[in-house]
C-alpha positions in Angstrom: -52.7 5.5 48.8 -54.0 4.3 45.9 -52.5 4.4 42.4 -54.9 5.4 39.3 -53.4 5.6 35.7 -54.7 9.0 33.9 -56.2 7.3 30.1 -57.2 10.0 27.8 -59.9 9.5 25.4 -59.9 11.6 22.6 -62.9 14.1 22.6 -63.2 13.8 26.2 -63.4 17.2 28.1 -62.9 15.0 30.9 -59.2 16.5 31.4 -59.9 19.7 30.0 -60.8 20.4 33.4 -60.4 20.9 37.1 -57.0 19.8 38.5 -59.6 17.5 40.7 -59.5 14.9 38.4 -56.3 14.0 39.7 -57.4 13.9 43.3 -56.1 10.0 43.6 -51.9 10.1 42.9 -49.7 9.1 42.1 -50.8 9.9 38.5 -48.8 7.0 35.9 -47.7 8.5 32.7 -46.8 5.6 30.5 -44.0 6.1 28.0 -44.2 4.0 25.4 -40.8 3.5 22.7 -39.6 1.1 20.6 -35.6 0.4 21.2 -33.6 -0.5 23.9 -32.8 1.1 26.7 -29.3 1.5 26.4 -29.5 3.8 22.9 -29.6 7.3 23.5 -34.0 7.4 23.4 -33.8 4.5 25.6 -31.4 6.7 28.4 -33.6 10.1 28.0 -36.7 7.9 28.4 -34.9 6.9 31.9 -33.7 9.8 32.7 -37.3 11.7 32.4 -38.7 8.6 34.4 -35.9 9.7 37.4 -36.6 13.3 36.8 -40.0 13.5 36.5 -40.8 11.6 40.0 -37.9 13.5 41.5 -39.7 16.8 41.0 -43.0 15.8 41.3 -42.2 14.3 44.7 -43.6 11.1 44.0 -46.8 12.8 42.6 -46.3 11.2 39.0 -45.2 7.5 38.6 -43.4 7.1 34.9 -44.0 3.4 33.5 -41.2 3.4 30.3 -42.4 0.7 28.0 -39.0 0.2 25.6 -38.4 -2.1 22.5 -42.0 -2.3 21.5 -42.9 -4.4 24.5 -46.5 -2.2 24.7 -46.9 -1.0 21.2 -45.3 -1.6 17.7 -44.0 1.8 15.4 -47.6 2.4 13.6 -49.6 1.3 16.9 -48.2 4.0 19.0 -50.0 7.0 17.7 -53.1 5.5 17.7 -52.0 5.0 21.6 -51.3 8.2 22.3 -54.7 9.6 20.9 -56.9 6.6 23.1 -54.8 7.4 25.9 -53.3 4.1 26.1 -50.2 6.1 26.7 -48.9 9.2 27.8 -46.2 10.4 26.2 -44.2 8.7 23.1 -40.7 9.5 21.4 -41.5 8.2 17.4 -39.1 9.3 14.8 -40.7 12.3 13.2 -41.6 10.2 10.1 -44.3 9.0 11.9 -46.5 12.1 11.5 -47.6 11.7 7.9 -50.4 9.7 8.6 -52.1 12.0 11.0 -51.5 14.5 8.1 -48.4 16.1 9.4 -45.9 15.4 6.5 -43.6 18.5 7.0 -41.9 16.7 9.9 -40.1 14.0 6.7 -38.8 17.4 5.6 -35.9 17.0 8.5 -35.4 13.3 6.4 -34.2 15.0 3.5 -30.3 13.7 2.7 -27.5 15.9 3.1 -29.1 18.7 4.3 -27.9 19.4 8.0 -23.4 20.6 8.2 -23.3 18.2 11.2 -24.6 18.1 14.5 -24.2 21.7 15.3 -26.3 22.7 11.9 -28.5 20.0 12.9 -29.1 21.8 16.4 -29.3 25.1 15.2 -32.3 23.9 12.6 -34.4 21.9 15.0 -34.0 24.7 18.1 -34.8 27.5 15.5 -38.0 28.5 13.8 -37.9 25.1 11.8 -37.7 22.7 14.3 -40.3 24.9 16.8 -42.9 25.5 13.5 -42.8 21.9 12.9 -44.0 21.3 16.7 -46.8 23.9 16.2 -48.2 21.6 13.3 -49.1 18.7 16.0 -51.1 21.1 17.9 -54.5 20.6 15.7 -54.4 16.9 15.9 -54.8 17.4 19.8 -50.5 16.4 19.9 -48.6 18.9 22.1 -44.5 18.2 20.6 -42.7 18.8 23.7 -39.1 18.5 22.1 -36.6 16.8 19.7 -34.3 14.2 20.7 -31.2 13.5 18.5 -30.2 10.2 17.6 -27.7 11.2 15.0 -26.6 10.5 11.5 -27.7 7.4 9.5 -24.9 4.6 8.6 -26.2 1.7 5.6 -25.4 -1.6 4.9 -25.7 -4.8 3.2 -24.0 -7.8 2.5 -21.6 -6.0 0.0 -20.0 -2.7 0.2 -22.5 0.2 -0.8 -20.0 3.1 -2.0 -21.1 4.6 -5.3 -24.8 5.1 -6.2 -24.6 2.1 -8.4 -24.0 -0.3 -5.7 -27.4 -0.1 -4.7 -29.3 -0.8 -7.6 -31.8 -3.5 -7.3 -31.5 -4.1 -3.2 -33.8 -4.4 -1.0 -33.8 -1.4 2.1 -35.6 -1.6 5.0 -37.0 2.3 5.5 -39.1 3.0 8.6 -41.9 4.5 6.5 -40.3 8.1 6.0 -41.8 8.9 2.0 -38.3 10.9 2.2 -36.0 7.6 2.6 -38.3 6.2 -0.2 -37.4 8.8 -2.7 -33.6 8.9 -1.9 -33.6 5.0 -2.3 -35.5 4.8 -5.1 -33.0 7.6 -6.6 -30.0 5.1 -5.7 -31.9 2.3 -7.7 -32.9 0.1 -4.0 -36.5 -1.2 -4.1 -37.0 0.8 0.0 -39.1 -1.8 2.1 -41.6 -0.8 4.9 -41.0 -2.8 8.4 -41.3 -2.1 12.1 -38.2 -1.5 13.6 -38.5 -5.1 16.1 -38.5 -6.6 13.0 -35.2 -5.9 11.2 -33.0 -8.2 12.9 -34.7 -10.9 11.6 -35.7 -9.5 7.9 -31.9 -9.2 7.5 -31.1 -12.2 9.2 -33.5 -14.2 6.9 -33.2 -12.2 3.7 -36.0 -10.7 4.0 -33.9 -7.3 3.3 -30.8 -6.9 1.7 -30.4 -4.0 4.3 -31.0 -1.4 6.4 -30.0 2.7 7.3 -29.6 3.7 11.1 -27.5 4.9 13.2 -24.6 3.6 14.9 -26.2 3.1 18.4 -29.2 1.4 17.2 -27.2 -1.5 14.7 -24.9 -2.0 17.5 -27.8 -2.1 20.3 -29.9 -4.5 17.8 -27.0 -6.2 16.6 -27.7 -5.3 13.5 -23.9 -5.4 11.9 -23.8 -9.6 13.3 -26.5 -10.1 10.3 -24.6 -7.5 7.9 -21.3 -8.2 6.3 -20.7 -4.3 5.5 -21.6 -1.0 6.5 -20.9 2.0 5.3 -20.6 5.2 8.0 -22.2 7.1 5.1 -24.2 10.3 7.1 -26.3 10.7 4.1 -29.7 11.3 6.3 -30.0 12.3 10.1 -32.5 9.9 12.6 -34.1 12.5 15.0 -37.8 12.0 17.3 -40.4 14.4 18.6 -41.0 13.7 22.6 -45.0 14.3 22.6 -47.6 14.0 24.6 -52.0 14.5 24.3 -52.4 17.6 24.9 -55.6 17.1 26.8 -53.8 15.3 29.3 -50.8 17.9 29.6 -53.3 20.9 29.4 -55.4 18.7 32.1 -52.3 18.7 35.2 -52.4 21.0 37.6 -50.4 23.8 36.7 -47.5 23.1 38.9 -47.3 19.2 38.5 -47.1 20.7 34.5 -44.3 23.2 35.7 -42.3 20.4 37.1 -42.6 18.0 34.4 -41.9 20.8 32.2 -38.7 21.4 33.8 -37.9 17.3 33.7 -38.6 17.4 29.9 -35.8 20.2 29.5 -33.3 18.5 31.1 -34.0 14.9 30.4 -33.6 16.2 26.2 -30.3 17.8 27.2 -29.4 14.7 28.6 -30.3 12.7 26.0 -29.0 14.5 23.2 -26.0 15.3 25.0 -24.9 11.6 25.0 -25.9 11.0 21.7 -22.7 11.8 19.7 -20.9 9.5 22.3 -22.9 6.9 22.4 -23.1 6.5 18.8 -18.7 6.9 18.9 -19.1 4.1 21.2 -21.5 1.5 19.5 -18.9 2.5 16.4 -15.8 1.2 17.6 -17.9 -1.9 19.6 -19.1 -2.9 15.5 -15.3 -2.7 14.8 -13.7 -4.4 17.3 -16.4 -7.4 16.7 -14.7 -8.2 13.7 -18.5 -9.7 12.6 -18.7 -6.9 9.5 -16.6 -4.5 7.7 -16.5 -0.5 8.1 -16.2 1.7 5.4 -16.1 5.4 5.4 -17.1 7.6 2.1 -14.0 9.1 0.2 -14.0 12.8 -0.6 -15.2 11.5 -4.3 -17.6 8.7 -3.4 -19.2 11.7 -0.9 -19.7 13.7 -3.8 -21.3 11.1 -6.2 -24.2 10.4 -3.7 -24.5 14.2 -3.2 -24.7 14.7 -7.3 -27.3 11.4 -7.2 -29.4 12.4 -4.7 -30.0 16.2 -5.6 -33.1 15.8 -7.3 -34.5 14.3 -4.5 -35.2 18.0 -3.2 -37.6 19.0 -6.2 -39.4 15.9 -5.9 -39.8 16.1 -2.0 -41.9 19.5 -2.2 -45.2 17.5 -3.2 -44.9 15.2 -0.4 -43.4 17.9 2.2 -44.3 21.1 1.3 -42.3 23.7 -1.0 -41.9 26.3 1.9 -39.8 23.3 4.5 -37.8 22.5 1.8 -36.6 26.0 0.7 -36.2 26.8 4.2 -33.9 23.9 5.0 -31.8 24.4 1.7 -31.4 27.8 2.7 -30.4 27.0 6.3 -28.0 24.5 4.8 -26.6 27.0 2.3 -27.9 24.6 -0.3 -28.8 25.9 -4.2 -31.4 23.2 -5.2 
């Protein structure tokens, strides 16, 4: 039998269709990412793949794409709406430039009390209003995967706001992380995320913020003498797909890849917090850098610095986002 991969072409009412269009199977969705497969993306990515042919009896093929080996961070929209690919997992940064800018909102620092406050945003009428936004730019968000809280580092300890001043950050584009930096006195840097090994290696940077699965996974922390477990910000991504092609599969090939998206997003946020424990004590028992966790006091000085920040995200966000996620965070701005 022989295999056809399903492009999408933006405008085309090609899939708007009958479910004929996908008379030839198995139909290949490619899902395109941009870390490895052993972070907690990289595993739900996997696990969709397994689920997805499981339930579909072989009648989808999933082609997983990881560590920008198809398409770089700002490439992978433009993929999606061409139909390049199928379905992508971007940090929900990425959205500004196809005029969704309400997703950096969920970049905002210090707003989430943990993972469980984190949860009960995104699954709530935040997170699911924020997926409604793709919807007229032809995106259909299908859910949010968790990657956790953001560590920092740099050559030298970064405690107090004042430690910061003058260094170069590596930011994946998020006008949020720009403010926050800019607030701590760093000059924030733009660079795709296959690129930060090196930058820091080099110089390039002075450092970076991410979570603890993806500097152990990247080996970030063998090119950075310190890093601070801050949790200042959280790294979360939108699984999406075109929505012409998902609105184009016959119903019940939808229903069952529907069903693998459900459980592949509890898989992969359910190792997430483990994972990320993991890569944690891995950095410290390399002995290549040095772990620091905020005092009570030092907590409380980036807090005090970085307040501002929420005034001066509602131009770039949106006033409404903002006052909704103080609120859910029991925050007074």
């Amino acid at each position: 039998m022989k295999r056809r991969t399903v492009l999408l072409a933006a405008g085309s009412a090609a899939l708007a269709g009958s479910p004929a269009v996908f008379a030839q199977q198995p139909i290949v969705i490619k899902f395109s990412h941009v870390v490895t497969n052993d972070t907690p993306k990289g595993k739900g990515a996997l696990k969709f793949k397994e689920l997805a042919e499981k339930y579909t009896g072989g009648k989808v093929k999933v082609e997983v794409y990881p560590n920008s080996t198809l398409y770089k961070d700002k490439e992978e929209l433009d993929a999606l709406n061409s139909g390049s690919v199928q379905m992508l997992a971007p940090s929900t940064a990425k959205f500004r430039p196809i005029g969704v800018p309400e997703f950096e909102a969920l970049d905002l620092p210090f707003v989430f009390n943990g993972e469980e406050g984190y949860n009960k945003v995104v699954k709530g009428p935040i997170g699911q209003g924020l997926l409604k936004k793709l919807e007229a730019k032809g995106i259909t968000g299908l859910a949010f995967w968790d990657n956790g809280f953001h560590m920092v580092s740099a050559n030298k300890p970064l405690l107090m706001p004042a430690d910061f001043q003058g260094l170069k950050i590596r930011i994946s584009g998020s006008k949020i992380a720009d403010l926050y930096f800019r607030k701590l006195g760093a000059l924030p840097q733009i660079l795709a995320f296959s690129e930060v090994y090196q930058a820091l290696q080099t110089g390039v940077v002075d450092g970076c913020e991410n979570t603890p699965s993806n500097y152990y996974t990247q080996k970030f922390y063998e090119v950075q003498k310190h890093i601070t477990n801050s949790q200042h910000a959280h790294l979360q991504y939108a699984l999406i797909t075109n929505t012409k092609f998902w609105n184009g599969l016959p119903a019940d090939v939808r229903g069952q890849l529907e069903k693998a998206v459900t459980e592949s997003t509890d898989y992969s946020n359910g190792i997430a917090k483990e994972e990320n424990v993991d890569a944690l004590a891995k950095i410290k028992a390399s002995g290549k850098t040095t772990l620091h966790t905020l005092t009570p006091e030092q907590r409380a000085a980036w807090v005090t610095a970085l307040k501002p920040v929420y005034k001066e995200a509602e131009g770039r966000v949106g006033k409404q986002v903002v006052d909704d996620l103080l609120k859910a965070a029991g925050i007074t701005a």
